[in-house]
N, C-alpha and C positions, 0 to 999 in steps of 0.2 A: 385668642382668636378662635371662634366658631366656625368650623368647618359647614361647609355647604352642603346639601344633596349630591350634588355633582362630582362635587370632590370623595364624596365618602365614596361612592359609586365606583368613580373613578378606583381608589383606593382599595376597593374589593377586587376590582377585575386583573388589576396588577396584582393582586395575589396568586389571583387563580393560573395566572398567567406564569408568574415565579414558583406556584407551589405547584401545580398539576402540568407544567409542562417547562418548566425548568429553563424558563425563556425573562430575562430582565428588559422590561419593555422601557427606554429611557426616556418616550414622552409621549403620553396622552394621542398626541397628533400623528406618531409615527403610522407609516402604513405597513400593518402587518403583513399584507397578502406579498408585497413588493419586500418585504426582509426576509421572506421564505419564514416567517414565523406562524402565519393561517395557511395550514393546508388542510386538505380534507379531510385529513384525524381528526386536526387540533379544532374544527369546527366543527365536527359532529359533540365533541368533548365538552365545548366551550355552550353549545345548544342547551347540551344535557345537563350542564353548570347553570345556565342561564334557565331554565324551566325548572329546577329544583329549587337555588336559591331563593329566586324570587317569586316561584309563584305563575312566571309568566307560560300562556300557550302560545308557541311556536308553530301555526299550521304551515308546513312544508312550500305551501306553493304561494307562501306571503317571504320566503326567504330569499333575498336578494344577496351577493358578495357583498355588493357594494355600503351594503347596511354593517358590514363588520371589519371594513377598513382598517380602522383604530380605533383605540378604546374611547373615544371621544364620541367616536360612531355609535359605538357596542351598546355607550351610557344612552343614547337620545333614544336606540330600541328600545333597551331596556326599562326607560321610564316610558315611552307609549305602548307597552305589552304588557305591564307589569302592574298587577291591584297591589305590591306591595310597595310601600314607599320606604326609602331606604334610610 
């Protein structure tokens, strides 16, 4: 079975999520800001994960919470911001 874009996506951000802030996100759809797992650390962090890995610009006053919910949310940013396809 061939993994998708979405999936790989998906599958990097739970990393970053397991490796840089030591948080096991158990589904795509959870709402991070509601588990107390996005606060304003973990999204300055997550920002600065998200413009390096892929490439993409984050202008400040295009940033919504609501755009980083869950990783579900995180991926549909991250594929309309981002020249790098995953």
């Amino acid at each position: 079975m061939v993994a998708t874009d979405n999936e790989v996506l998906h599958a990097q951000l739970r990393a970053f999520f397991s490796e840089k802030l030591s948080v096991e996100v158990s589904s795509v759809d959870t709402d991070l800001v509601q588990a107390g797992i996005l606060d304003s650390l973990a999204l300055v962090e997550l920002l600065a994960y998200i413009e390096k890995e892929f490439e993409a610009e984050i202008p400040l006053d295009d940033v919504g919470i609501e755009d980083f919910h869950s990783i579900a949310k995180i991926a549909e940013y991250v594929d309309a911001h981002s020249p790098v396809r995953v």
